[in-house]
N, CA, C and O atoms as CSV, one atom per row, in Angstrom:
chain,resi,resn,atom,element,x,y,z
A,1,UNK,N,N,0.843,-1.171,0.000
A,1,UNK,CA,C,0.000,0.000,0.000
A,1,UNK,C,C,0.892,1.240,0.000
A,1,UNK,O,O,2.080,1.183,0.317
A,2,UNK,N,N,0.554,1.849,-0.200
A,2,UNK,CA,C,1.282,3.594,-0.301
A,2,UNK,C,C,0.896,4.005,0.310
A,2,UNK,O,O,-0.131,3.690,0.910
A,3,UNK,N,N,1.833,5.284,0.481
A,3,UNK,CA,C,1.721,6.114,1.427
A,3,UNK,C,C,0.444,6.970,1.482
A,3,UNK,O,O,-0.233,6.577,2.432
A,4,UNK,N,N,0.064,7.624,1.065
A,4,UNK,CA,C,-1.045,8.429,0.232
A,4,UNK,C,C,-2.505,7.399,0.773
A,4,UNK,O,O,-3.515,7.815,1.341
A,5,UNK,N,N,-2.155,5.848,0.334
A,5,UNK,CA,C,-3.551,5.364,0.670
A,5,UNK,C,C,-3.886,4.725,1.969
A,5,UNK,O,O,-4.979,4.269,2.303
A,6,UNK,N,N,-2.678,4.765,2.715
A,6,UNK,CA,C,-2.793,5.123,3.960
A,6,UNK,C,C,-3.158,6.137,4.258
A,6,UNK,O,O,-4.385,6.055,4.296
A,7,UNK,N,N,-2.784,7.315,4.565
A,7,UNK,CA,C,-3.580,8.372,5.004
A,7,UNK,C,C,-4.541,8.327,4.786
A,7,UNK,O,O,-5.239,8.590,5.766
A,8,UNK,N,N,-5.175,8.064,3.744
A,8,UNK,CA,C,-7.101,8.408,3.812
A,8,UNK,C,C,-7.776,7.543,4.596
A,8,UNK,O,O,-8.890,7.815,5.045
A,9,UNK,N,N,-7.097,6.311,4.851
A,9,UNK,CA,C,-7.272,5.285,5.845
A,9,UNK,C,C,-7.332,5.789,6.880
A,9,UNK,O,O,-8.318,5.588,7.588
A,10,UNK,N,N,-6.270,6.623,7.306
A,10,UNK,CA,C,-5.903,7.243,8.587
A,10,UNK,C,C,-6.782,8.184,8.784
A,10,UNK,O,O,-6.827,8.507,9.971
A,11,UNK,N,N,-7.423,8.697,8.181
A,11,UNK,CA,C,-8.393,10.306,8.149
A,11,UNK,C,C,-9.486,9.456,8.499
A,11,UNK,O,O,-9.983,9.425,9.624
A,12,UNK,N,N,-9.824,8.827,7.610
A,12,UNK,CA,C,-11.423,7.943,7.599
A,12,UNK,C,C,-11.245,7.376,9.176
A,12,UNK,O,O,-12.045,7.669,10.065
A,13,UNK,N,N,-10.244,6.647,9.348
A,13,UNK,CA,C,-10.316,6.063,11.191
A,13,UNK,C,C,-10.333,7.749,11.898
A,13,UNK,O,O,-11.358,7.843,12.574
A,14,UNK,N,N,-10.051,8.206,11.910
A,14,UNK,CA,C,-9.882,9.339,12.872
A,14,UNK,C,C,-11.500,10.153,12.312
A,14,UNK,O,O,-12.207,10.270,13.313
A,15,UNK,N,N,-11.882,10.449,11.639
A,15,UNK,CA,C,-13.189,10.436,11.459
A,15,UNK,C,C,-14.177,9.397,12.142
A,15,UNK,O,O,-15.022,9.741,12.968
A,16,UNK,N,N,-13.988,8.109,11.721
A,16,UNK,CA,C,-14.930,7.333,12.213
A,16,UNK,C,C,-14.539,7.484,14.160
A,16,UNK,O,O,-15.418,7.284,14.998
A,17,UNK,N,N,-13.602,7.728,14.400
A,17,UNK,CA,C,-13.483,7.712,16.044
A,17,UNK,C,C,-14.350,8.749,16.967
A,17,UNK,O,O,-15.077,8.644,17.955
A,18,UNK,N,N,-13.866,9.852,16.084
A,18,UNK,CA,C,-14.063,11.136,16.774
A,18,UNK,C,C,-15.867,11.328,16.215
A,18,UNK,O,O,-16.147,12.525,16.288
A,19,UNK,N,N,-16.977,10.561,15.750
A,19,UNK,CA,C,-17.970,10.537,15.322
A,19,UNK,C,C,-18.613,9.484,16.812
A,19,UNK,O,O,-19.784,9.489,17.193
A,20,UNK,N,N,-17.480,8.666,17.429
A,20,UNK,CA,C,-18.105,7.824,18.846
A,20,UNK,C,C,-17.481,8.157,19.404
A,20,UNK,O,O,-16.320,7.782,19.567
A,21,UNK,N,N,-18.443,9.566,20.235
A,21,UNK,CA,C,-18.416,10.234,21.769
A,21,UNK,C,C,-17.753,9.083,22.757
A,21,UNK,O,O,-16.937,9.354,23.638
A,22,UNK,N,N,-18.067,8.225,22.567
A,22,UNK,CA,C,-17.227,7.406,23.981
A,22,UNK,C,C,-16.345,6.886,23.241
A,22,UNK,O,O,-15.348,7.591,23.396
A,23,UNK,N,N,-16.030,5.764,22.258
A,23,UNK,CA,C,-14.639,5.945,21.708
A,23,UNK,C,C,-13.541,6.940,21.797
A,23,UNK,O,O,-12.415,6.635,22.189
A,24,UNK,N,N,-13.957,8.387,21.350
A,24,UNK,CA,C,-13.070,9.828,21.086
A,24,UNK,C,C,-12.849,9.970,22.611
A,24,UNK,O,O,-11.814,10.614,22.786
A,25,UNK,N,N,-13.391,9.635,23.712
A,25,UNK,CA,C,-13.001,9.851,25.143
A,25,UNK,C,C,-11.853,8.967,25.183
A,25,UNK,O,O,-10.857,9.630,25.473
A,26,UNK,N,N,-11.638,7.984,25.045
A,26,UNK,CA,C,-11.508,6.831,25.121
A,26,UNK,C,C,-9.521,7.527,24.769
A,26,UNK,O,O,-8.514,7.724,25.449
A,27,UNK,N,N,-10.010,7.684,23.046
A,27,UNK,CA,C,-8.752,7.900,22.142
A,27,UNK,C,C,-7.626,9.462,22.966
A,27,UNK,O,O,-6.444,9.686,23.227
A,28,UNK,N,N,-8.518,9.927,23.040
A,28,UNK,CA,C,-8.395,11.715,23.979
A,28,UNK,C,C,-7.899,11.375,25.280
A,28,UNK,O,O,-7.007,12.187,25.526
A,29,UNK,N,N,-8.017,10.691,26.093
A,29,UNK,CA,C,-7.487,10.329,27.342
A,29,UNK,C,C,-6.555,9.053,26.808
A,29,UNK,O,O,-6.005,8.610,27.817
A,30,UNK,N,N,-6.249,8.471,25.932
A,30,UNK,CA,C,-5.091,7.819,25.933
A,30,UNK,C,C,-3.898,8.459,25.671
A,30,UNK,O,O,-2.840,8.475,26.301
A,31,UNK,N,N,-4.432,9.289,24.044
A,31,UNK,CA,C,-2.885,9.574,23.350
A,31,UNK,C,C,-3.094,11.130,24.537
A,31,UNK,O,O,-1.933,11.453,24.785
A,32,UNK,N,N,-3.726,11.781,25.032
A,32,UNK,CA,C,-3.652,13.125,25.473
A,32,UNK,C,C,-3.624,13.739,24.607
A,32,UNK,O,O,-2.420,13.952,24.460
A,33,UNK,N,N,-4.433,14.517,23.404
A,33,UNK,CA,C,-4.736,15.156,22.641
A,33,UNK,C,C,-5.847,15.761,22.425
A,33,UNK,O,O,-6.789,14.984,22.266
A,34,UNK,N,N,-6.114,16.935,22.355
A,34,UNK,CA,C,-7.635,17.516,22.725
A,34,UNK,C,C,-8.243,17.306,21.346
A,34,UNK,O,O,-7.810,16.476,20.546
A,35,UNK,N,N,-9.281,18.119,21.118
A,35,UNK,CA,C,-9.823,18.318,19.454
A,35,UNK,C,C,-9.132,18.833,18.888
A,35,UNK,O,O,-8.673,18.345,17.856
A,36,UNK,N,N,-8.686,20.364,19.467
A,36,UNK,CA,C,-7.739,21.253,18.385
A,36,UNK,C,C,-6.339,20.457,18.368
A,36,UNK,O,O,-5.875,20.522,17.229
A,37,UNK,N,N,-5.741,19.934,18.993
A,37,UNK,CA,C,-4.700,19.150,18.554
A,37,UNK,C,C,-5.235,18.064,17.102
A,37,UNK,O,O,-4.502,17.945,16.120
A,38,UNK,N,N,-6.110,17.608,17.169
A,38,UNK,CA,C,-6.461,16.485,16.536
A,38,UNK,C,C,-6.564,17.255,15.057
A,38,UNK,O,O,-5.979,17.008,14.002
A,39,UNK,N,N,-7.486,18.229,15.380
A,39,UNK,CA,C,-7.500,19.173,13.726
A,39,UNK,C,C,-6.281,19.398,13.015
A,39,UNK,O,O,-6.030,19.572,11.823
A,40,UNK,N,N,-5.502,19.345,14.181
A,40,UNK,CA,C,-4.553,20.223,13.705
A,40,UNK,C,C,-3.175,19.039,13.115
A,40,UNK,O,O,-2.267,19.292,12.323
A,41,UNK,N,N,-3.369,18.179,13.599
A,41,UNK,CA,C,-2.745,16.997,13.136
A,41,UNK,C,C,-3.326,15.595,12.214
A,41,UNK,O,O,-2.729,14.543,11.989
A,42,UNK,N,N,-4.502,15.959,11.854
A,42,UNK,CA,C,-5.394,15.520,10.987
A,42,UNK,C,C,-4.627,14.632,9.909
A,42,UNK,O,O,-4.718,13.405,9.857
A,43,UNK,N,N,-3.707,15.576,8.888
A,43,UNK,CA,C,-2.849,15.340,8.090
A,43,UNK,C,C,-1.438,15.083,8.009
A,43,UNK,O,O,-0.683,15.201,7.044
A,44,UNK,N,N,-1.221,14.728,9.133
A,44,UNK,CA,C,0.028,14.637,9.591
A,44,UNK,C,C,0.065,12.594,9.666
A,44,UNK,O,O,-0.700,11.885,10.319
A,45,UNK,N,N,1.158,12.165,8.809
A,45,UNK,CA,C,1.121,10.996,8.709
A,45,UNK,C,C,1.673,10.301,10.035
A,45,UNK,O,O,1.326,9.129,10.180
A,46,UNK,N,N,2.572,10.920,11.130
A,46,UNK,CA,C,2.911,9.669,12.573
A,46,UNK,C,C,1.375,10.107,13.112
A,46,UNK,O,O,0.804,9.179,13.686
A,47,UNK,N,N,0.572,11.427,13.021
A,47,UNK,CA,C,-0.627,11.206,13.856
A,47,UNK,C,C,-1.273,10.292,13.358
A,47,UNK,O,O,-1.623,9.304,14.004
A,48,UNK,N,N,-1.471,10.434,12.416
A,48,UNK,CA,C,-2.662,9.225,11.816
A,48,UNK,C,C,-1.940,7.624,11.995
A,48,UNK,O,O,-2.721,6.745,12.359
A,49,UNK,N,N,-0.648,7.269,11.778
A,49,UNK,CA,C,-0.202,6.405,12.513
A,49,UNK,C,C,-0.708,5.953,13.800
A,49,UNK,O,O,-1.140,4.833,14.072
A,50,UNK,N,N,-0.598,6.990,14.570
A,50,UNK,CA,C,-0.873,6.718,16.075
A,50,UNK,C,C,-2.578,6.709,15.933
A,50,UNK,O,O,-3.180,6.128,16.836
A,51,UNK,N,N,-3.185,7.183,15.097
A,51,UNK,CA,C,-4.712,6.697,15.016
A,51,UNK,C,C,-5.195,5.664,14.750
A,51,UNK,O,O,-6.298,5.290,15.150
A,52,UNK,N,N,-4.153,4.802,13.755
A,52,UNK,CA,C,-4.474,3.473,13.283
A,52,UNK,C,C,-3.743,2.694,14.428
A,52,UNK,O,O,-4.184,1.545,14.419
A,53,UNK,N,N,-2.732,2.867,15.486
A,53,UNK,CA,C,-1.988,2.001,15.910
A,53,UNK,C,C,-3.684,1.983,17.269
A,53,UNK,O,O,-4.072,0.878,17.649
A,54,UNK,N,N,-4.433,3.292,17.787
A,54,UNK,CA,C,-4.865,2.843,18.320
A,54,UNK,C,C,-6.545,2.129,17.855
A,54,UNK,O,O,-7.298,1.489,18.589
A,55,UNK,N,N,-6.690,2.407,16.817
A,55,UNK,CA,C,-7.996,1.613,16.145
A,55,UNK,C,C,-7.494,0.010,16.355
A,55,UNK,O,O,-8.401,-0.689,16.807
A,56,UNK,N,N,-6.607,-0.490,16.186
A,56,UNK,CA,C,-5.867,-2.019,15.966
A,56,UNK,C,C,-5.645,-2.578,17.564
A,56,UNK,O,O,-4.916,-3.522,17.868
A,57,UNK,N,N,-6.154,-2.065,18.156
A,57,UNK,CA,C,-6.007,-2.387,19.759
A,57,UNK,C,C,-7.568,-3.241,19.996
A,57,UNK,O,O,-7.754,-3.779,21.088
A,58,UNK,N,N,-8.465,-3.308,19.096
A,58,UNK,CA,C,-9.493,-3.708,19.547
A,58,UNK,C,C,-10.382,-4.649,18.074
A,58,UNK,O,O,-11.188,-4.276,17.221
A,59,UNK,N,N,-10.155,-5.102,18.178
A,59,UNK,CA,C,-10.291,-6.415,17.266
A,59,UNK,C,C,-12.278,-5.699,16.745
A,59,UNK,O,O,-12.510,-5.304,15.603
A,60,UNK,N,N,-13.096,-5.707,17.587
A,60,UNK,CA,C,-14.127,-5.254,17.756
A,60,UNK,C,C,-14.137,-3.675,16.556
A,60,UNK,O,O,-14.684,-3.444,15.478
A,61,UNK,N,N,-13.195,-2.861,17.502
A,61,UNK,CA,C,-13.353,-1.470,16.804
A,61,UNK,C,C,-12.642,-1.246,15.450
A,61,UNK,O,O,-12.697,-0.179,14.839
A,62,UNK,N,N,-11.861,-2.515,14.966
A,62,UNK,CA,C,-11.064,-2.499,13.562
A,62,UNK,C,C,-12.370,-2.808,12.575
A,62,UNK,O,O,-12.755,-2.161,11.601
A,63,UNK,N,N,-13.016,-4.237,13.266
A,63,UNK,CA,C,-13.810,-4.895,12.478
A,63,UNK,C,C,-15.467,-3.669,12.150
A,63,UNK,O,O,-16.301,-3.831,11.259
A,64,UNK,N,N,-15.453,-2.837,12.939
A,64,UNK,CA,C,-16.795,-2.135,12.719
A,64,UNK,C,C,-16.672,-0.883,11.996
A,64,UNK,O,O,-17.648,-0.302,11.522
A,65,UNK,N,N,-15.176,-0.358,11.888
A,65,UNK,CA,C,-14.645,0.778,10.750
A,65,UNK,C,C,-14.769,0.378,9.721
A,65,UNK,O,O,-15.284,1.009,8.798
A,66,UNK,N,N,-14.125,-1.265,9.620
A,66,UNK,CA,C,-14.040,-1.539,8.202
A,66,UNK,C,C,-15.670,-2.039,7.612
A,66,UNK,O,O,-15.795,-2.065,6.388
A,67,UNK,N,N,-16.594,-2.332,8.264
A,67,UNK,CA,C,-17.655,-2.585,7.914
A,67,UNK,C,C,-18.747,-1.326,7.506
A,67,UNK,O,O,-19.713,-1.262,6.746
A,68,UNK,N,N,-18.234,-0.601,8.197
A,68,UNK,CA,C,-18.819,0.945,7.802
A,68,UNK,C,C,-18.110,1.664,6.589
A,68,UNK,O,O,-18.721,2.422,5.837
A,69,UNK,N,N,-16.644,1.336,6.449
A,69,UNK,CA,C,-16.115,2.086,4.820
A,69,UNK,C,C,-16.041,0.891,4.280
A,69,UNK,O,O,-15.213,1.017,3.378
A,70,UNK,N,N,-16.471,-0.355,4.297
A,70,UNK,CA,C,-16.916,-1.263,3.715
A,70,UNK,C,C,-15.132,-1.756,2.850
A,70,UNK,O,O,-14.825,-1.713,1.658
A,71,UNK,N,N,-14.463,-2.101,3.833
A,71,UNK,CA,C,-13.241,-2.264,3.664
A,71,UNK,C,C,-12.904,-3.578,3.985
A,71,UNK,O,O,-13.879,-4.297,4.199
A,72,UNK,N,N,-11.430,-4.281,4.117
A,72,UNK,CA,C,-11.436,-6.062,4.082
A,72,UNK,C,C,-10.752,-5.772,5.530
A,72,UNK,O,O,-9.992,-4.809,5.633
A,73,UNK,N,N,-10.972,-6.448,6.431
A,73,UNK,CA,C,-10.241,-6.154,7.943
A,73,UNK,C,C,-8.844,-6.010,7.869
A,73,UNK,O,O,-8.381,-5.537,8.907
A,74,UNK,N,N,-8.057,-6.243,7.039
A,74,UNK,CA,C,-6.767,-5.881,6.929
A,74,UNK,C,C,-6.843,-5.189,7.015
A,74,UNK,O,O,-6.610,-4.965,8.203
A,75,UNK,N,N,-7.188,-3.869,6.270
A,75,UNK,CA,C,-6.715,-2.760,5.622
A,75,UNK,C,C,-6.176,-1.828,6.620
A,75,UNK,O,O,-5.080,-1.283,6.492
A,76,UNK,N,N,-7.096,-1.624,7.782
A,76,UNK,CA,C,-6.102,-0.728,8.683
A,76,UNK,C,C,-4.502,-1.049,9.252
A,76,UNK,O,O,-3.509,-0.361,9.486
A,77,UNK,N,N,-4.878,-2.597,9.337
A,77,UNK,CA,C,-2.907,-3.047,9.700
A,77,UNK,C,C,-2.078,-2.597,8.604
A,77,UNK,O,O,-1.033,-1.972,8.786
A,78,UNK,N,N,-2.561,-2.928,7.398
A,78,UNK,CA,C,-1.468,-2.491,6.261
A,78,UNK,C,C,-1.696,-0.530,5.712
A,78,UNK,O,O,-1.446,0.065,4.664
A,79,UNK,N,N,-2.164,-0.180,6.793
A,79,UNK,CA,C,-2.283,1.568,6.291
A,79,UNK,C,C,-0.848,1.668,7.305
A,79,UNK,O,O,0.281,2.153,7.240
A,80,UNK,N,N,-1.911,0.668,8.517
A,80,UNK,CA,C,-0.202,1.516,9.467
A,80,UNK,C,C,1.059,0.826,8.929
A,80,UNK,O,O,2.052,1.481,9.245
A,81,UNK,N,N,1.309,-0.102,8.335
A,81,UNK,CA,C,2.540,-0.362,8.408
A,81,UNK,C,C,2.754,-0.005,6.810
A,81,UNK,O,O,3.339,-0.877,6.167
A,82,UNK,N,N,2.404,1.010,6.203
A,82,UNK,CA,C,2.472,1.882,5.565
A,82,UNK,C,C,2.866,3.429,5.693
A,82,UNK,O,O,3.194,4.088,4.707
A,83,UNK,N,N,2.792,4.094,7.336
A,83,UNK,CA,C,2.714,5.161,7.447
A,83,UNK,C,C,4.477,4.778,8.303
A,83,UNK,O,O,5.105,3.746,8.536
A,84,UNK,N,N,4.725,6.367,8.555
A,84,UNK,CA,C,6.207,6.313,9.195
A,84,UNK,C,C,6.095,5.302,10.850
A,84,UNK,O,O,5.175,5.548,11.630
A,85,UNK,N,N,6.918,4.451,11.100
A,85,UNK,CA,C,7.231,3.783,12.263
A,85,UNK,C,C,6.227,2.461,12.001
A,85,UNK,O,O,5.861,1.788,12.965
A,86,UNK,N,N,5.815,2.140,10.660
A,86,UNK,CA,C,4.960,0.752,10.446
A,86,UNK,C,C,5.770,-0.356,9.923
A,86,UNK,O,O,5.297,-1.492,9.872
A,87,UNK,N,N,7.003,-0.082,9.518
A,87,UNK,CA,C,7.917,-1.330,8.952
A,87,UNK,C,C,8.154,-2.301,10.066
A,87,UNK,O,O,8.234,-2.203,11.291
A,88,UNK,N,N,8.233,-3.256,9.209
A,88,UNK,CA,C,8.358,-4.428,9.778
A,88,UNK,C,C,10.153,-4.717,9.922
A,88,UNK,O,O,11.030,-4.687,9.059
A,89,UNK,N,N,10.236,-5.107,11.968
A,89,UNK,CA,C,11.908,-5.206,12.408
A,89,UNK,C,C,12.018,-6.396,11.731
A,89,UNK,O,O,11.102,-7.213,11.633
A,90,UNK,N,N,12.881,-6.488,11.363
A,90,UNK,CA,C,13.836,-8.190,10.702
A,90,UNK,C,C,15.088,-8.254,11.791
A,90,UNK,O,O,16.007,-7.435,11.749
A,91,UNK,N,N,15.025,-9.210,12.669
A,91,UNK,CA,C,15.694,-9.223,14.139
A,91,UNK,C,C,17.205,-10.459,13.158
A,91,UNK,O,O,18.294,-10.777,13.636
A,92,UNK,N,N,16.701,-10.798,11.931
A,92,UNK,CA,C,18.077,-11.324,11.706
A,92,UNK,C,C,18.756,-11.023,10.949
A,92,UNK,O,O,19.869,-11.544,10.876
């Protein structure tokens, strides 16, 4: 995947989050980021990283994004390991 089609991945999750009031609590008291931070990092590819790293924490909340942009449950693992800090370590 590219870079580019990650991000819209990343926008669309950060959209779909911040649309569930208790999710966006949820996301807002983890990473510590208010709204205007969030606007303001919208387009910024490690934020949206860190949006997909925390959508992928919940097997539940991956599977109901992708059923709503009508996407294959992968797709958010391979946006993030598409965006900066998603490569895969090779330990040999």
């Amino acid at each position: 995947m590219r870079q580019d089609e990650a991000e819209v991945i990343g926008v669309q999750a950060l959209g779909w989050i911040a649309a569930k009031d208790d999710l966006l609590d949820v996301f807002m008291g983890s990473s510590g980021v208010g709204l205007d931070m969030m606007r303001e990092n919208a387009q910024d590819p490690e934020f949206l990283a860190s949006v997909l790293d925390f959508l992928c924490l919940d097997d539940a909340w991956v599977t109901e994004f992708c059923e709503s942009h009508d996407l294959p449950t992968d797709r958010p693992m391979r946006a993030r390991q598409a965006l900066p800090g998603g490569q895969q370590v090779h330990w040999t």
